[in-house]
C-alpha positions as CSV (number, residue, x, y, z in Angstrom):
1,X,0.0,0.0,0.0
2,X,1.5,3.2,-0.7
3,X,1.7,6.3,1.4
4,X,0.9,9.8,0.2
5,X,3.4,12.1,1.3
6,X,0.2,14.9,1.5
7,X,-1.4,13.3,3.4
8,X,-2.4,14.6,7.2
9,X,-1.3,11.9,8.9
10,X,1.7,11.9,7.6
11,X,2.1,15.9,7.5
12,X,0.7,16.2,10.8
13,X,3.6,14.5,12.4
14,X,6.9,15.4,10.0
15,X,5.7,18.7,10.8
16,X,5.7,18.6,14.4
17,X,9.2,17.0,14.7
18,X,10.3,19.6,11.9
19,X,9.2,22.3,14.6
20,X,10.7,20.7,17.4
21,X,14.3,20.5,15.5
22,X,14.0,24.0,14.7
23,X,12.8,25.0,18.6
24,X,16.2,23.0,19.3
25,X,18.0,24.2,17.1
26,X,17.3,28.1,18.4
27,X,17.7,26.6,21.7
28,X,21.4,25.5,20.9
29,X,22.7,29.3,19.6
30,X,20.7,31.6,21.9
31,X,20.9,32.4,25.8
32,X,19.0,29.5,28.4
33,X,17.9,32.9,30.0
34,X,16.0,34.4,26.7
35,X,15.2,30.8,24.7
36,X,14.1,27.4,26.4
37,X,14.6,24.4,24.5
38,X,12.0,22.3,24.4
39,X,13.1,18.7,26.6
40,X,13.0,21.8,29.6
41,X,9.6,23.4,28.4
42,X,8.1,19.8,28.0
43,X,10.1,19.0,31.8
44,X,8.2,21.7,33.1
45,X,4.8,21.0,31.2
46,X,4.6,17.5,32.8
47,X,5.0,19.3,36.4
48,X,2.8,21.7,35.6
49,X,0.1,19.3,34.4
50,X,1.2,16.4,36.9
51,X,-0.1,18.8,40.0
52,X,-2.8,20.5,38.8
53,X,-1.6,24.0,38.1
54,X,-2.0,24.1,33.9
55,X,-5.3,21.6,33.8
56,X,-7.5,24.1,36.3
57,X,-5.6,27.4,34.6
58,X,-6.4,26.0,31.1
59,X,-10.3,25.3,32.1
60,X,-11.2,28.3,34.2
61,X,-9.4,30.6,30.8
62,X,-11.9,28.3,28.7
63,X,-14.8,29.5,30.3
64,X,-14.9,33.2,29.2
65,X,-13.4,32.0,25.7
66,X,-16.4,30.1,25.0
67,X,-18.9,32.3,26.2
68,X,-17.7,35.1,24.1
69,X,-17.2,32.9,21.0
70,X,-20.6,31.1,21.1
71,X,-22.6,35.2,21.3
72,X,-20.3,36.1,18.7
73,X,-21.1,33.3,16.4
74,X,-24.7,33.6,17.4
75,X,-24.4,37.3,16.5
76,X,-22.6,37.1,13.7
77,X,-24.1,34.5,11.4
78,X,-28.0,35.8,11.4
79,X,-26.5,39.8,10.7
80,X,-24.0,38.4,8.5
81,X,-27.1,36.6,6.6
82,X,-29.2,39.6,6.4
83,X,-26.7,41.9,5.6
84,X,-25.7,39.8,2.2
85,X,-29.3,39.1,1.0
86,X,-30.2,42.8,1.3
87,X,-28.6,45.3,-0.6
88,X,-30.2,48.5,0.9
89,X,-29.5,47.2,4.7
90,X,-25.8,46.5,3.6
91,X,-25.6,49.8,1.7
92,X,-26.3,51.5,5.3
93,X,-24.7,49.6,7.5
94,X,-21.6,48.2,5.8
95,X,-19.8,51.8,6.3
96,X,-20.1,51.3,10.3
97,X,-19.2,48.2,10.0
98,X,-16.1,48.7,8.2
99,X,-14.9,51.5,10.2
100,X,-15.3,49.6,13.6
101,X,-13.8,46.6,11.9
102,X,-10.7,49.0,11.1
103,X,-10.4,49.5,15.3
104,X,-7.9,47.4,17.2
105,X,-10.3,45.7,19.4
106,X,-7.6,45.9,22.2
107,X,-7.7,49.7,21.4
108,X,-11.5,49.3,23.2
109,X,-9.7,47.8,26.4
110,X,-10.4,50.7,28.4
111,X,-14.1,51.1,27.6
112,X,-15.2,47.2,28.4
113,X,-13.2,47.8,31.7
114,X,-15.9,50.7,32.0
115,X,-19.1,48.9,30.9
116,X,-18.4,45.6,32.0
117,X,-15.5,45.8,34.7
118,X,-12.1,43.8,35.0
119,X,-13.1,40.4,35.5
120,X,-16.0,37.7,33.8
121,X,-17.8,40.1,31.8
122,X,-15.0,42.6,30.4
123,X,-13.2,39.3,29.8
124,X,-15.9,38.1,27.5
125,X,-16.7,41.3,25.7
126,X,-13.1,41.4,24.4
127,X,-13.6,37.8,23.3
128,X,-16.8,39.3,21.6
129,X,-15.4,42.1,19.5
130,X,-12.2,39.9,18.4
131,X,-14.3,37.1,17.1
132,X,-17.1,39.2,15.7
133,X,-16.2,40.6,12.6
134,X,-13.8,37.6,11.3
135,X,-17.4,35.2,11.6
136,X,-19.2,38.0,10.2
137,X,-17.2,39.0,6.9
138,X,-17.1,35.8,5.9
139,X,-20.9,34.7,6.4
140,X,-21.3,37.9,4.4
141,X,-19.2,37.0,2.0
142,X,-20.2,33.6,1.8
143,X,-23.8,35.0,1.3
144,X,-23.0,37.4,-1.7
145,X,-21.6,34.8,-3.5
146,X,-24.5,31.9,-4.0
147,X,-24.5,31.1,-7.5
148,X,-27.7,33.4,-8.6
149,X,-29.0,30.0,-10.7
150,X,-29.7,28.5,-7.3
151,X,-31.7,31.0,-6.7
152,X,-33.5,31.5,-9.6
153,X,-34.2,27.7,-9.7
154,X,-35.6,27.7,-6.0
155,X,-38.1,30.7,-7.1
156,X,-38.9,28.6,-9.9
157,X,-40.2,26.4,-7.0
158,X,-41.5,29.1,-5.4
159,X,-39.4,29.0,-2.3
160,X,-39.5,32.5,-0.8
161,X,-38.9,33.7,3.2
162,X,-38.2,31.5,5.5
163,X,-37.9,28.5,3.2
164,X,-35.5,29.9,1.1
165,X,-33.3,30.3,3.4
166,X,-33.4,27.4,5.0
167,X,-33.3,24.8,1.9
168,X,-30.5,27.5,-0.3
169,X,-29.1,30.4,1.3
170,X,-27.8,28.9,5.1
171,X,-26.6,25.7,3.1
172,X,-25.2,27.3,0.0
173,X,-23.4,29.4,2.6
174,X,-22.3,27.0,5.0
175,X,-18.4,26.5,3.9
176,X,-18.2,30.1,4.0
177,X,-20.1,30.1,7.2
178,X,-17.4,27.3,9.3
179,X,-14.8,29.2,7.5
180,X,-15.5,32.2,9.9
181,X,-16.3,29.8,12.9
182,X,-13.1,28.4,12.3
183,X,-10.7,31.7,11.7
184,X,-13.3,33.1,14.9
185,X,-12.3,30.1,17.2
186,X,-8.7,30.7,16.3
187,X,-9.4,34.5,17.1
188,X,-11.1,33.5,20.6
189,X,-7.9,31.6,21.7
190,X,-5.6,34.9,21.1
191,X,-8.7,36.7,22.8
192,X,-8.5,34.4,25.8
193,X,-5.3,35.4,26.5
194,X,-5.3,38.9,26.4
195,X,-7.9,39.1,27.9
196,X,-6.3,37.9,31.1
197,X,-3.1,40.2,30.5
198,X,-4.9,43.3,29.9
199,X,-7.7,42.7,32.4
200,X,-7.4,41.4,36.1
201,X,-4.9,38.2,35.6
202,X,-5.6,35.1,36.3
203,X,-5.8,31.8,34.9
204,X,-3.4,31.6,32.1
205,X,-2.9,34.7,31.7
206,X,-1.9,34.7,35.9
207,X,0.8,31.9,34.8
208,X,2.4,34.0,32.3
209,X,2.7,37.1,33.9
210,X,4.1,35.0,37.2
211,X,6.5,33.1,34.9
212,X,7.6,36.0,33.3
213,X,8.1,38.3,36.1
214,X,10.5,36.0,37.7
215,X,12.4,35.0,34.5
216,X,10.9,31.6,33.9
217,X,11.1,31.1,31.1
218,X,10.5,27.4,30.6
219,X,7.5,27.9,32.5
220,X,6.6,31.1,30.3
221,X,7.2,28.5,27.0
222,X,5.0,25.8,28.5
223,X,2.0,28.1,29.2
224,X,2.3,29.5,25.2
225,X,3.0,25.5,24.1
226,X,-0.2,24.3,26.2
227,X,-2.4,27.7,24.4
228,X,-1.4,27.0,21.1
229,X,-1.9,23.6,21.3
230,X,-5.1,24.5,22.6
231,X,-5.9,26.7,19.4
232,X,-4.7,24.0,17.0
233,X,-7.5,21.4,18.4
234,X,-10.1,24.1,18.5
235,X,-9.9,24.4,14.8
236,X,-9.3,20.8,13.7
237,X,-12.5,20.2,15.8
238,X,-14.2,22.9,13.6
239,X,-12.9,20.8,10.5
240,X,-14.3,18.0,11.7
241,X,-17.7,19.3,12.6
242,X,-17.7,20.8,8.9
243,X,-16.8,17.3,7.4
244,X,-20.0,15.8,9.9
245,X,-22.4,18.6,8.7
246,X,-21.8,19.3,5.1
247,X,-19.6,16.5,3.6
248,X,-21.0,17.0,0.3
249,X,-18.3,20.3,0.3
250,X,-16.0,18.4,0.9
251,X,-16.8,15.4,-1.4
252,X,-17.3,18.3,-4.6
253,X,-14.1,19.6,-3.7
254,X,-11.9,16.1,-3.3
């Protein structure tokens, strides 16, 4: 049986030990006190995990992560849907959106710690803003680009309101509709973290700031390792739920 070379199974893992040579390699020409290598990141990952420390950290950070990604997404994919299908709506709101879009949301730090405080809530409003836009654009996008034959043929049929959208316009949209779930879940994992930095720390971000105050910087290396591991599994889950729900994008596209 032969063994495709592009294959994920096989990429997945050439690529990981390609990163960890290169992490070593760093390791070998640079200062223990600026660059860990990795055999004393994963050293200190395995004490970390083995008493409790990076499992409660990760879990508690979770928590506000998911709660601003899942009101995002809920957001995001009905306004992104309406916006697309109507041209008048998009003419007058696509300005506002564009110019908010264009602001750091990080440069809004100082007004969530206003309206919503420095712990839970401000926590998950930065979440919010980071996540919005990137689901949004593309379930806009996604929207303005059905093939117009589809809809033509579904009028045909007479398939108007409610209907339409639910037998055409959500699924003709859906790849471009996981896209942004997936670049917004990816978003919510940078969110999480600063988040906890530029709000009250704790959690994660309470690790990193800890580790990084007193020069730790294994520690400081196994907190980022654990996070973008973290992000990495957040997406692939994404792929996978996108395979589950709409193979037939995939199969077209084999």
């Amino acid at each position: 049986m032969r063994i495709s070379l592009t294959r994920p199974l096989v990429l997945y893992p050439v690529s990981i030990v390609l990163g960890l040579g290169v992490w070593e390699a760093l390791a070998q020409v640079m200062p223990r006190a600026l660059f860990a290598p990795p055999s004393a990141v994963l050293g200190r990952l395995a004490a970390m995990t083995g008493d409790g420390s990076l499992p409660t950290a990760l879990l508690g950070s979770v928590q506000h992560m998911l709660v601003g990604y899942l009101l995002a997404a809920l957001l995001a994919i009905p306004v992104g849907i309406i916006v697309g299908r109507s041209t008048a709506i998009a003419t007058a709101v696509e300005p506002i959106l564009n110019a908010v879009y264009a602001i750091p949301p990080v440069a809004l730090v100082p007004f969530f710690m206003i309206w919503f405080g420095l712990y839970f809530e401000g926590r998950v409003a930065l979440v919010f803003a980071m996540c919005f836009f990137e689901i949004l654009i593309n379930v806009l996008q996604g929207v303005r680009n059905i093939d117009r034959g589809l809809l033509d043929a579904a009028r045909s049929l007479d398939l108007t309101g409610l209907a339409l959208y639910r037998k055409v316009v959500i699924p003709a949209a859906s790849p471009f509709i996981f896209t942004g779930l997936r670049v917004g879940i990816g978003r919510a994992v940078n969110a999480m973290i600063t988040a906890e930095l530029f709000f009250s720390a704790v959690y994660l971000g309470q690790m990193l700031k800890t580790s990084s105050n007193a020069f730790d910087i294994a520690s400081t290396f196994a907190v980022i390792f654990v996070v973008s591991l973290f992000g990495l599994a957040c997406q692939e889950a994404m792929r996978l739920a996108e395979r589950v729900v709409i193979p037939w994008h995939h199969e077209s596209t084999a």
